[in-house]
N, C-alpha and C positions, 0 to 999 in steps of 0.2 A: 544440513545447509552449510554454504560455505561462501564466509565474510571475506571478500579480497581488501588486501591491504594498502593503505595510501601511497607505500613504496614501491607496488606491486608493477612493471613494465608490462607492456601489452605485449599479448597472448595469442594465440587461436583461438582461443577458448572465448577470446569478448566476443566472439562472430555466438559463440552457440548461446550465450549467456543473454547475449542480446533477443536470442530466438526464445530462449526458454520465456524471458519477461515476457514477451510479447503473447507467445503462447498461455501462460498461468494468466495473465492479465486476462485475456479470450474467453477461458475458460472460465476465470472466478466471476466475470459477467453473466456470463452466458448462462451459467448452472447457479450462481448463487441469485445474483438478479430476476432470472428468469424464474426461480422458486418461488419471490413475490407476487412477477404479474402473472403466472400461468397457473400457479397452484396456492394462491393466498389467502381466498377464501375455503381454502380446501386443511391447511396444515397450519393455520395460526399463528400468530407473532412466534411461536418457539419452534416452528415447524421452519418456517425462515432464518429464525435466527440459528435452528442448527445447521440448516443447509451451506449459510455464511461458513462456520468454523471449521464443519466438516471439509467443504471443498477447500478451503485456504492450507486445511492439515494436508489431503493429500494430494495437492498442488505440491507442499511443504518438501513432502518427503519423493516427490517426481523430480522436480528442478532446482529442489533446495542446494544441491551439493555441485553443481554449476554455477547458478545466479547469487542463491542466498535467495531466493523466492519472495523478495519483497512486496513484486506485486500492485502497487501501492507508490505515486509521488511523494508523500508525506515520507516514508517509510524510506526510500531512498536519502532524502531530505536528512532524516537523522542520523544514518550514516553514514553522510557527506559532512555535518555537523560535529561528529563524533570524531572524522578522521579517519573511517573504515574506509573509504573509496573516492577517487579522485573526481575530480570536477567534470573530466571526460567522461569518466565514467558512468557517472550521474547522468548528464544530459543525456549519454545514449538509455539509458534505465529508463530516463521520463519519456525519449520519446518511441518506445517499445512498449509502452506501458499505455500512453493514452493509444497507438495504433492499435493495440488490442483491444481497450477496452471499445471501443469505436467501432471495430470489426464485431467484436462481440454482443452490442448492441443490437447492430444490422443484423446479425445473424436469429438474436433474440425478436427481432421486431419481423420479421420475415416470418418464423412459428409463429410468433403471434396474430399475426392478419389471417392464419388460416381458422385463425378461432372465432367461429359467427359470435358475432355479439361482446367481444373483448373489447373495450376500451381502452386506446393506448395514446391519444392525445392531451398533453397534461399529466398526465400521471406515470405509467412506464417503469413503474420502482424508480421513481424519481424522489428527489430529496425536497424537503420544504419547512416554511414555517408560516405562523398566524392561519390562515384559512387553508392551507395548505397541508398544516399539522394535525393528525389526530389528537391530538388534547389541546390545538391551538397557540401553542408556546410561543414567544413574541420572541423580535428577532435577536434582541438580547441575549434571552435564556438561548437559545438556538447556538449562537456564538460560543456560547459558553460550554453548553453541552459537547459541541464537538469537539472545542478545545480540550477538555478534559478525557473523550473518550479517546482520540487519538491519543495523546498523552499516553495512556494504559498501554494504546497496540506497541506505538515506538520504544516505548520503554521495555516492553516485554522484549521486543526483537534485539532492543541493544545488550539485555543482559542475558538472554540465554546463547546471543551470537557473539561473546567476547573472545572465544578463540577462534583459530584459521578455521579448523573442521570441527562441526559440530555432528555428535551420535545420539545412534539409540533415541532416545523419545524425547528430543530437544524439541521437535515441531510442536508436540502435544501440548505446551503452554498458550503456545500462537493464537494455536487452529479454539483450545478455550476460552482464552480472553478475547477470544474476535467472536464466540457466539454470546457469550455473554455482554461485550459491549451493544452486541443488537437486538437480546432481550431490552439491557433500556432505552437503547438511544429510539429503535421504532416508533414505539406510538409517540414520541417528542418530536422529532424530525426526519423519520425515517432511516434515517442513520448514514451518514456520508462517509467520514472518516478516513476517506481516500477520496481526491479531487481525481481520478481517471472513473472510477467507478460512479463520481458525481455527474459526471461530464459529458459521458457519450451518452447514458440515457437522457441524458435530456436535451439532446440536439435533436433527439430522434421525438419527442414528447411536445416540442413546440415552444411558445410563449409561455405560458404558467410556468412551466419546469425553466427557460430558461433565465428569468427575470429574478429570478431568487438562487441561481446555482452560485451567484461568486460568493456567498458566505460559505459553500460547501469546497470553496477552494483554495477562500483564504484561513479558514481556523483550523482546519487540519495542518497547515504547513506551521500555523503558528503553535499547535500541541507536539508538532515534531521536532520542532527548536526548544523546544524548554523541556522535551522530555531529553533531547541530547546535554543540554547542558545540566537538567539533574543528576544525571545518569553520570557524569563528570567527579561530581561529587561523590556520589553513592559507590562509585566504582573508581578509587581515584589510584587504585595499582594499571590502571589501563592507561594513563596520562604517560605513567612512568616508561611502560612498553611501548608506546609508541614514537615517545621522544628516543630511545635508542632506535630503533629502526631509521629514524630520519636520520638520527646522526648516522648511524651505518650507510646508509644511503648515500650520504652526503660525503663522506670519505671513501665510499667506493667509485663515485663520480669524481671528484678529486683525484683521487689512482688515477683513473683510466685517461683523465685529461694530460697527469703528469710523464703517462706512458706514451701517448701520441706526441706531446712536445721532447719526447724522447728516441 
């Protein structure tokens, strides 16, 4: 996977990066989501939940070393927070990210109507809580839950993605701590942890899904700011590496200004 940097000038490469988010995004819908509604009863909360880590692994290692495979609003969020990617940058990530998951939806919800008898109004691998939860978790504990397990994902990606290029089995932590955040978060609230994957199913799910989706939008962004700012502390030689880059930065824009006025 590959973290572009906040001093980083635009590229070609935002055009493919832009393509890959949208594409992983597509896909971790499509195949992870769709593992819940089409095969749930069939593979069990850990048959889902490996489906989740597996696809994110190898999303990971397909578009990681273009995008950094984030995948994920939250997840872009921390590494905007962190200083890994500019603001531009970001906004194009979020919105590649919800068109895929959106597309992905649609495309999940299309196989699903050919299945007599599937249920997809309200439910949808949509996220929830209180009557909505299997164990009934109130909207509290809900908040909390996601806040924490997002926390895991962003912190994970910020410190195995601390340098430009990451190798070898860097994904391999990701693609586990994303199956294991959805062994627990499912039967609590289905697991959201990402507002694009919260989002498009449940435009496609109707009312139930959507009257309950802004907590799946707002605690994930809020476990991706305070995993960026632990992650500050925890990793505080990266503070140091990036304050030189800026200043590099800023004195090679300086040159180049003092060479045109020359």
């Amino acid at each position: 996977m590959d973290m572009r940097t906040i001093t980083e000038s635009r590229t070609p490469d935002d055009q493919r990066a832009f393509i890959c988010e949208f594409l992983g995004t597509l896909v971790l819908v499509f195949f992870a989501v769709g593992a819940a509604v089409l095969s749930g009863q069939y593979i069990g909360t850990l048959g889902i939940a490996l489906a989740f880590g597996l696809i994110l692994l190898a999303v990971a290692y397909a578009v990681g070393p273009i995008s950094g495979s984030h995948l994920n609003p939250a997840v872009t969020l921390g590494m905007l927070v962190a200083g890994r990617i500019t603001v531009r940058t970001a906004v194009e990530y979020w919105i590649a990210q919800v068109l895929g998951a959106i597309v992905g939806a649609a495309l999940l919800l299309l196989v699903a109507k050919q299945v007599p008898g599937l249920q997809t109004h309200g439910a949808f691998g949509t996220n929830g809580y209180g009557y909505r939860s299997a164990v009934g978790i109130n909207i509290f504990g809900s908040f909390v839950t996601e806040v924490i397990l997002t926390f895991l994902l962003v912190f994970m990606y910020l410190a195995v993605t601390h340098r430009i290029a990451l190798i070898g089995f860097a994904g391999l932590p990701i693609g586990m701590a994303y199956a294991v955040i959805h062994l627990i978060g499912i039967p609590l609230t289905g697991t959201g942890v990402n507002p694009a994957r919260s989002l498009a199913p449940a435009l496609f799910a109707g009312s139930p899904a959507l009257t309950q989706v802004w907590l799946f939008l707002v605690a994930p962004l809020v476990g991706a700011v305070l995993a960026a700012l632990v992650h500050e502390v925890t990793h505080p030689a990266l503070a140091a590496v990036r304050a030189a880059r800026a200043a590099a930065a800023e004195s090679e824009t300086a040159a180049r200004a003092v060479g045109e006025d020359g």
